[in-house]
Each structure stands twice: as structure tokens, then as C-alpha cells.
N, C-alpha and C positions, 0 to 999 in steps of 0.2 A: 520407133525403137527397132533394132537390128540387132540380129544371134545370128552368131553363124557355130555351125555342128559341124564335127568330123568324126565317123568310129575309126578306131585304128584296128592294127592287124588281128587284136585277140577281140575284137568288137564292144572296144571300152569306147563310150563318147567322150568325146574333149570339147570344148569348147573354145574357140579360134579367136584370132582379133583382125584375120585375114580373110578375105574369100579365099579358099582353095578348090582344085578340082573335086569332083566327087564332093563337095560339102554339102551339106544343109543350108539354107539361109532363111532364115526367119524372122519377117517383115508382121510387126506390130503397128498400127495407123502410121506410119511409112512418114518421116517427112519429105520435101522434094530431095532437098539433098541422097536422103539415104537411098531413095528410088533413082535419080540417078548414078551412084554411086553403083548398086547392082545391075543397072541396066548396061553399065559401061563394062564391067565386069563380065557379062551373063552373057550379051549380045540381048536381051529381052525387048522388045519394044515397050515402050514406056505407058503407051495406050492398056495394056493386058494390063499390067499393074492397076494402072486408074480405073478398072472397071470393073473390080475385084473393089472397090473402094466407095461403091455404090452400096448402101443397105437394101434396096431396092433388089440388088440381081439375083437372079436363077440362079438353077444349077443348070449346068450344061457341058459340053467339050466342045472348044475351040483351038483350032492351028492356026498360027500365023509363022511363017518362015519356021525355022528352026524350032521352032518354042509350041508347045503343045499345053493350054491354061485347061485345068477343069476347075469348074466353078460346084463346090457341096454347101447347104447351108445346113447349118449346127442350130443347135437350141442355147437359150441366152437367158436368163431372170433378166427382164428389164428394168424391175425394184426390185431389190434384195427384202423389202418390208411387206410386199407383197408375195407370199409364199409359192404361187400357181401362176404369175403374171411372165409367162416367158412368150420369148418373141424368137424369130429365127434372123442367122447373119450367117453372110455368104463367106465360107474360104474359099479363096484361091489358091489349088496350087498349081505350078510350071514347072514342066520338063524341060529340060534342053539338053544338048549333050553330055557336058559335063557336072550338073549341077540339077537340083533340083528347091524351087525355093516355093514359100508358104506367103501367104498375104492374111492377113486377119485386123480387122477395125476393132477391134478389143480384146481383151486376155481373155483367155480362156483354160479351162481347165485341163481339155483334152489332150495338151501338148505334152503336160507334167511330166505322165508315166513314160514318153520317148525322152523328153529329159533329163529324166531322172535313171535313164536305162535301166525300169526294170520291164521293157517289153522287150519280148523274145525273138531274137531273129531277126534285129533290127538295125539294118544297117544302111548309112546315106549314100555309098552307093549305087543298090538296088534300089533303084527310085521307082518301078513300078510293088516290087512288095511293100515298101514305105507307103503309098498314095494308100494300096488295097490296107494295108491295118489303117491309115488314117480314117476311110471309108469307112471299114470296119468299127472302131471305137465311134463316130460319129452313130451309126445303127444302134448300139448299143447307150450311148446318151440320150439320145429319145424314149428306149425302151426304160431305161432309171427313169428318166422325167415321167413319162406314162404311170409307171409305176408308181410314184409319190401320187400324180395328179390322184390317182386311182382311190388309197387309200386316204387321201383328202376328201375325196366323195361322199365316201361312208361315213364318216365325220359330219361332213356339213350335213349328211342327210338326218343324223341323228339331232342337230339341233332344228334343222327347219321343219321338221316333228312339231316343234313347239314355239315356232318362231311367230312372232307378229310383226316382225320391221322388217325394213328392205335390206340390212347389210347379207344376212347370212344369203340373198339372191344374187347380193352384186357378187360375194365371194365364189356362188357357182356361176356366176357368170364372166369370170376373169380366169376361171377354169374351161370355158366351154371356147372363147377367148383363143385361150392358147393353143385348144385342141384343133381350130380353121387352123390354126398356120400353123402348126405342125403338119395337119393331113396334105395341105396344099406342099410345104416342102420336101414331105416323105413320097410323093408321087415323083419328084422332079430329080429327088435322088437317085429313086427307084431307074426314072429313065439314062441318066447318066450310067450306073451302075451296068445296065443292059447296053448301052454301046459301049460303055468298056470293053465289054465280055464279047465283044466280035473281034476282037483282037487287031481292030485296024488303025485307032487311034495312039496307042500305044505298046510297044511289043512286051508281049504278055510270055512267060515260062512256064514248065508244065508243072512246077513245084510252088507257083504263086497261084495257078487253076483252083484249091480247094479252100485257097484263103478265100479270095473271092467269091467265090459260091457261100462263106459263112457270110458275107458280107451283107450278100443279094436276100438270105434266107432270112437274117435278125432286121433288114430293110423288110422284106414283106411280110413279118410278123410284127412290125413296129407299125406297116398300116392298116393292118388288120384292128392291131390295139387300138389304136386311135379311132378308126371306123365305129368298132362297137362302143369306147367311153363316151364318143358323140352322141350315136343312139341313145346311150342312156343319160346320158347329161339332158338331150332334151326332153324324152319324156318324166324327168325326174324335177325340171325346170318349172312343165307346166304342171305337175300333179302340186308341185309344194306352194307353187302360186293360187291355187285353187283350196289349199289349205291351211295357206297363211290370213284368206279372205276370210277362212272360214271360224275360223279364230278367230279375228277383230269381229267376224257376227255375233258368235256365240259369248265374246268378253262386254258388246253391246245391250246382248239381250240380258245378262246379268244384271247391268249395272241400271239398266232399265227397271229391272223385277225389284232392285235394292228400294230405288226411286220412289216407285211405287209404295213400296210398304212404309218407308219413312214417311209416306206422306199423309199419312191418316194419322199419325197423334197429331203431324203440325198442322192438319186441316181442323181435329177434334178442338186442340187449346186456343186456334185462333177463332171458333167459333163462340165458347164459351168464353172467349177474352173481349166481345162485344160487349159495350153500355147498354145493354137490355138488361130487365129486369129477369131472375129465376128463380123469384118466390123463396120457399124455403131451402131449395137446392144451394139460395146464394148463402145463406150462411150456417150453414151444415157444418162441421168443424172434418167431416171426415169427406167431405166433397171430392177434396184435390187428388187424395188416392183412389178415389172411384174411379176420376177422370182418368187418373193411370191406367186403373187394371181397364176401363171398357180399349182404352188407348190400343196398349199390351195384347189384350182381346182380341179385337181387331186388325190388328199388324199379324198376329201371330193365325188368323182364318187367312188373310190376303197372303199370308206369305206360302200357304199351305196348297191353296188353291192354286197358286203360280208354282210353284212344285208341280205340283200332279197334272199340270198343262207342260209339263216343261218349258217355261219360262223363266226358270229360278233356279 
């Protein structure tokens, strides 16, 4: 799929059916056609496109001739049914002289608020203040995602309190999950962000300087976030493991103690349910309720005993 942007003179975006100079162009899983269709346009080498089309790649800055690619990766739900299961995917975007264009292998949320113009000061272009808010909003998608993962934590921690199966583990653990490949792309962002900011891969203005800097600051406070939820994901991983075990012992030892007690009437009636003889006990009329209450009796000492051992 293929969008091409244009703001105009009051910085209303339009949407094109043309490349124009100074446009936006925004490449959705690209077919060939469309990739050559803006390559021929653009002047772009066809290659930057394709490799940008890798789920696989970093983030990095690359020049080749004219065209300057930086590669950022974004956070993703890989199931929508899995609430914490997100995965990261690279954008691409490319400078060129007159145009600036975006590459992305699936929809994404991020784009909306530029197409929707209600971000401020955003025009196609100034294709270095355009990249720094795309940067930017990408910082701050992680710190939202953080932020959910965060208060999913407390949650799960509240049920593996009392949990005895494996799901509420697997669910901190498609959280902890998330949290490698987030910390692994927030470093990679991190380093792109910092050759940015030497101003030699793309010319930088002194009015785009402080975007930038929010950019780098909500980047390394998004791996700081990550850093600590890892810490605590894994000591919270292994303590709840240790107390889910300790639950099925103590639901063992219960049903154990149950065992037990039940098992003295059925050992009493099958005793006196032998073909021996019991004198006049056998035909006592009031026999059958004795054998209860010593039954009763006896269930009710054993059970008492396995109490006060804590067994019961």
C-alpha cells in the first residue's frame, strides 16, 4: 500500500494521488510495483527499500548516494488475544532531496496523529523535524506499552498469590518476553538517536535541537523502565514459582490428612463386615450405631491430631 502526504501553505495535510516534491510517501508492505514506482520517482535505490522489509533489522543510519535510510523499530502486539505479547518491527525512513518517504511491514498506530494533523508543527517538508517527532512518538510508544506491561504485573501478581497452574506463569512470562525485545531495541534506538545528534548524517536546525533532546530523554527513560520491569519480572517469576509449588504441597498435604480420616470408618465396617463370629455384639439391635459413634470417635481424634501437627 502507498499514501503520499502533502501540507500546504497554512499546514493543512492533503492527501496526493501523485508523488510531489517536498511530499511524504508512505509505503505499507510495499508491493514491487509500488517500490518501483517510488524508486523511479525518488531516485532511491531499490535495495534501502528491501531492507527495511526485513523483520529481522536494526535500527541504524545508512547513506547510500543521495538518500540517507534510518532504520527505528517500533513495538507491535503480535496477537491482539494476547494482551503483553508484543514484538518489535523496523521502520524505515529515507531522506532524499526532495522528498521524504516511510517503509513499515504492517499498520501501525503511530502514523494516525501525523495523519490525522493533529500533531503540531508538522510539516513534510522539514523532513528532519518530521523523522525527530516520528522518533519521538516511537519513545513514547514504548513507554505506553511499559506502562500497560507495568500494571498487568500487579494483576498477575495478585492472582499467582493463589495460583496452582501454569497459565498465570506463561502470562508473566509473554510479559518478560516482551520486555528482551524491547530492551534489546530501545538500546539500538538509543544508539541511532545519538548519531543523529552529531549532526553529520542529516542537517540538523537549531529549532529542531530541543525536539530531539525530548526524544533521546523519553528513549532513556523508556530503558531505564524496561531495565527495572525486567528486574522485577524475574525475581517475581521465581518467588511465584516457588509458591505455586508450595500450594500444590500444602493442597497435597490436605487431601492426604482428608484420606486419612476417611479411612478409619471404612477400615472399622470392613473389619466388622468379616464372616466371623461377635457373639452377642452380633445381634445387639443397637450394634450398627455404636459402630458409628466409635467410627465418628475415631475420625474425629485422627483428625484432631493431624490438626495440631499441621497436617490438616
Amino acid at each position: 500500500m502507498i499514501k503520499i502526504y502533502k501540507t500546504d501553505m497554512t499546514g493543512k495535510l492533503e492527501q496526493l494521488n501523485n508523488i510531489e516534491l517536498n511530499s511524504w510517501i508512505h509505503l505499507v508492505h510495499p508491493t514491487q510495483e509500488e517500490t518501483k514506482l517510488v524508486c523511479e520517482s525518488t531516485g532511491i535505490d531499490p535495495r534501502l527499500i528491501a531492507k527495511v522489509l526485513d523483520e529481522e533489522e536494526l535500527s541504524r543510519v545508512e547513506v547510500e548516494g543521495e538518500a540517507t535510510l534510518i532504520v527505528a523499530n517500533i513495538p507491535y502486539l503480535v496477537d491482539h488475544s494476547h494482551k503483553n505479547k508484543y514484538r518489535t518491527l523496523p521502520l524505515g525512513i529515507i531522506h532524499t532531496k526532495n522528498h521524504i518517504v516511510t517503509i513499515i511491514l504492517k499498520e501501525n498506530k503511530l502514523f494516525e496523529d501525523f495523519e490525522n494533523g493533529t500533531i503540531k508543527e508538522f510539516y513534510t517538508e522539514k523532513k528532519t523535524r518530521f523523522t525527530i517527532q516520528l522518533l519521538l512518538r516511537i519513545s513514547q510508544g514504548y513507554l505506553m506499552a511499559l506502562n500497560e506491561m507495568n500494571k498487568d504485573i500487579q494483576k498477575q501478581e495478585q492472582l499467582l498469590a493463589k495460583a496452582t497452574k501454569n497459565q498465570e506463569l506463561i502470562e508473566m512470562l509473554n510479559i518478560e518476553k516482551s520486555l528482551v525485545y524491547f530492551m534489546g531495541a530501545l538500546k539500538y534506538n538509543q544508539a541511532t538517536l545519538d548519531k543523529l545528534a552529531k549532526g553529520t548524517m542529516i542537517p540538523f536546525y537549531e529549532e529542531d535541537m530541543d525536539l530531539l533532546e525530548d526524544a533521546m530523554i523519553e528513549s532513556n527513560q523508556a530503558i531505564e523502565m524496561a531495565n527495572i520491569y525486567k528486574e522485577i519480572m524475574s525475581s517475581t517469576t521465581e518467588t511465584y514459582a516457588s509458591i505455586i509449588s508450595n500450594n500444590l504441597n500444602v493442597l497435597m498435604k490436605f487431601l492426604a490428612g482428608i484420606t486419612i480420616v476417611f479411612s478409619i470408618p471404612t477400615m472399622i465396617a470392613s473389619f466388622m463386615g468379616m464372616n466371623v463370629p461377635l457373639g452377642d455384639f452380633n445381634t445387639e439391635p443397637a450394634s450398627f450405631f455404636v459402630l458409628i459413634l466409635i467410627s465418628l470417635g475415631l475420625s474425629i481424634v485422627i483428625a484432631y491430631w493431624l490438626k495440631k501437627k499441621d497436617m490438616l
